[in-house]
C-alpha positions in Angstrom: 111.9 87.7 -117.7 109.3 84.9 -118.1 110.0 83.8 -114.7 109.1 87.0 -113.2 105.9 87.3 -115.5 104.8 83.5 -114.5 105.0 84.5 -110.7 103.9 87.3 -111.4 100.6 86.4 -112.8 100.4 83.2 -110.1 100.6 85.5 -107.4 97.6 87.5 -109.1 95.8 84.1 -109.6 95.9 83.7 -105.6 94.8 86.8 -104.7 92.4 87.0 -107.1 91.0 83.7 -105.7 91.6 84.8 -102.0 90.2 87.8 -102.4 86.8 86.2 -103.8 86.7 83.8 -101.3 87.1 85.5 -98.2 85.6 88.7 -98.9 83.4 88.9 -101.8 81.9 86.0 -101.2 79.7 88.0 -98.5 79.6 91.4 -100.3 76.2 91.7 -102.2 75.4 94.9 -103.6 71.3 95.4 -102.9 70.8 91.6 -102.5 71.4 90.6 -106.5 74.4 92.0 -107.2 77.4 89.6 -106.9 81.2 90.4 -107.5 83.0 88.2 -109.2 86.5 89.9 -108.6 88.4 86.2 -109.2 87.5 86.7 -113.3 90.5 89.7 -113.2 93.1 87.1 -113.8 91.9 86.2 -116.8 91.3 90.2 -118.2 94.4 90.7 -117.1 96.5 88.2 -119.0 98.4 89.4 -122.1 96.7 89.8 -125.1 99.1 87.1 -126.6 98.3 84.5 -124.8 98.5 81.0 -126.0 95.1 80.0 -126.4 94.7 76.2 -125.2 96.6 77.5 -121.9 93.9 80.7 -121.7 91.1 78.1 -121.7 92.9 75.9 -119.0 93.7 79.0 -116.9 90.5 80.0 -116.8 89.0 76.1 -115.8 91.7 76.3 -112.9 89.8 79.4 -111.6 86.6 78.8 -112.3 86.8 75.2 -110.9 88.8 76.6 -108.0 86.0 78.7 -107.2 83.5 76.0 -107.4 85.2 74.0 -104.8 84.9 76.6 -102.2 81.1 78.0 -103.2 80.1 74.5 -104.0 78.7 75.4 -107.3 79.3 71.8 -108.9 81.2 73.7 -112.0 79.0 77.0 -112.8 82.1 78.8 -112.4 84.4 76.5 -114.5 82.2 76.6 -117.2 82.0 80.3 -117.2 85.1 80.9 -116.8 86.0 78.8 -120.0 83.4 80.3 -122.1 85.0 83.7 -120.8 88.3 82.7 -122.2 86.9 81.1 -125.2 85.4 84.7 -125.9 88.6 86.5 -124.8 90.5 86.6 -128.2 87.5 86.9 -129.7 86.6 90.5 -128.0 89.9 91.2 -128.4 89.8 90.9 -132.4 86.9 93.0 -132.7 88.0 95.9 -130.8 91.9 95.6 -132.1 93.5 99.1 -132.6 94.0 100.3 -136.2 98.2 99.6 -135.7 97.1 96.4 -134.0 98.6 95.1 -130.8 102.2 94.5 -129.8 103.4 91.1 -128.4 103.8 92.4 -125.1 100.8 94.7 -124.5 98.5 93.2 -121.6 94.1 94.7 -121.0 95.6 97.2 -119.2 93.4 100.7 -118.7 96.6 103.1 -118.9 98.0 101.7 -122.3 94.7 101.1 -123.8 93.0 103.5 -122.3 89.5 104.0 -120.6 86.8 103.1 -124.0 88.9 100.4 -125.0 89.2 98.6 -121.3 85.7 99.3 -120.3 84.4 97.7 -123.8 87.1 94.8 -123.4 86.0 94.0 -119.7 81.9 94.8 -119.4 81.6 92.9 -122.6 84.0 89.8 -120.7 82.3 90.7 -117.6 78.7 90.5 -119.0 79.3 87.6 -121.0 80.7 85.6 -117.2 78.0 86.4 -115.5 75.0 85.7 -118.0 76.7 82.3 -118.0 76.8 82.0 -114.1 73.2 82.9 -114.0 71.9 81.2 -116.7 73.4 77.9 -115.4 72.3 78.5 -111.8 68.9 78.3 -112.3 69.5 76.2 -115.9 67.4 78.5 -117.6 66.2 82.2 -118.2 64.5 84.3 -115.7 63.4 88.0 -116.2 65.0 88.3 -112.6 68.3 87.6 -113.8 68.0 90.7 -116.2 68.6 92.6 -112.2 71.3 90.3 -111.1 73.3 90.5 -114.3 72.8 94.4 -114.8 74.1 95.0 -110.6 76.7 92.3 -110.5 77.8 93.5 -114.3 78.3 97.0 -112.6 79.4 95.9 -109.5 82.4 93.9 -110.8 83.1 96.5 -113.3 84.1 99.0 -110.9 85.9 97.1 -108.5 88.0 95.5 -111.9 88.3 99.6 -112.7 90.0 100.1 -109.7 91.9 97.9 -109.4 93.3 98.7 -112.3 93.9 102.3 -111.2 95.0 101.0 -108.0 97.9 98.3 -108.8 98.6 98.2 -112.3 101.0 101.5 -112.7 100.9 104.1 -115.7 104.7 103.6 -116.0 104.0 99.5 -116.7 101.9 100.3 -119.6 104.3 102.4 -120.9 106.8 99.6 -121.4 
């Protein structure tokens, strides 16, 4: 069983990586709004994740996305401070019977307030960071980036959960 959920979620991490590479790296919604699809593999981890190897998944994808873009570690550290926040999302919007070991952000089992809370929150919390750090500073113009490229990686994360990740998996 953990064999099939490691490659399992390595196969996710190269897509997830391949995908933002090769074709979201050219899709800009209105010229500010930037997808980010590569931050999926870390919302889609389970919820019980050990939490040293949360942070160092998401500096393996963050700095593997800085290697390609040439972003000199805006993504690494985003993506860590993504991860860091992670459990800490996940505590405040824990269900009144709490989670079980092997429940995973998924949009079926924890249905649709509870995922789009769990990932815009993520979401918005990734990109203020990418932002923030690209022009190392605020700018009322990144108030328009974050807001398009919040939405715009929200929907596509929305579909694909409604595309892949089956209702009969979060039934388990």
């Amino acid at each position: 069983m953990n064999s099939v959920f490691g490659i399992r979620h390595i196969v996710q991490f190269v897509l997830f990586i391949a995908l933002q590479i090769l074709l979201f790296d050219s899709l800009v919604l209105f010229g500010t709004g930037f997808c980010f699809i590569y931050i999926s593999f870390l919302l889609f981890l389970p919820i019980h994740i050990n939490k040293v190897l949360l942070l160092f998944l998401g500096f393996v994808a963050g700095f593997t996305v800085d290697i390609f873009y040439d972003t000199m570690g805006i993504h690494a550290a985003a993506s860590v401070l993504l991860a860091f926040m992670r459990p800490h999302i996940l505590n405040l919007l824990t269900p009144r019977d709490g989670y079980e070991t092997s429940d995973s952000a998924n949009l079926h089992k924890m249905g649709w307030n509870w995922f789009l809370t769990y990932s815009l929150l993520l979401i918005a919390i990734h990109h203020t960071a990418v932002f923030m750090l690209e022009i190392f500073g605020f700018d009322w113009r990144i108030l328009l980036n974050l807001l398009l490229s919040t939405m715009f990686t929200g929907v596509v994360v929305v579909i694909l959960q409604l595309l892949f990740f089956s209702v009969k998996r979060a039934s388990r």
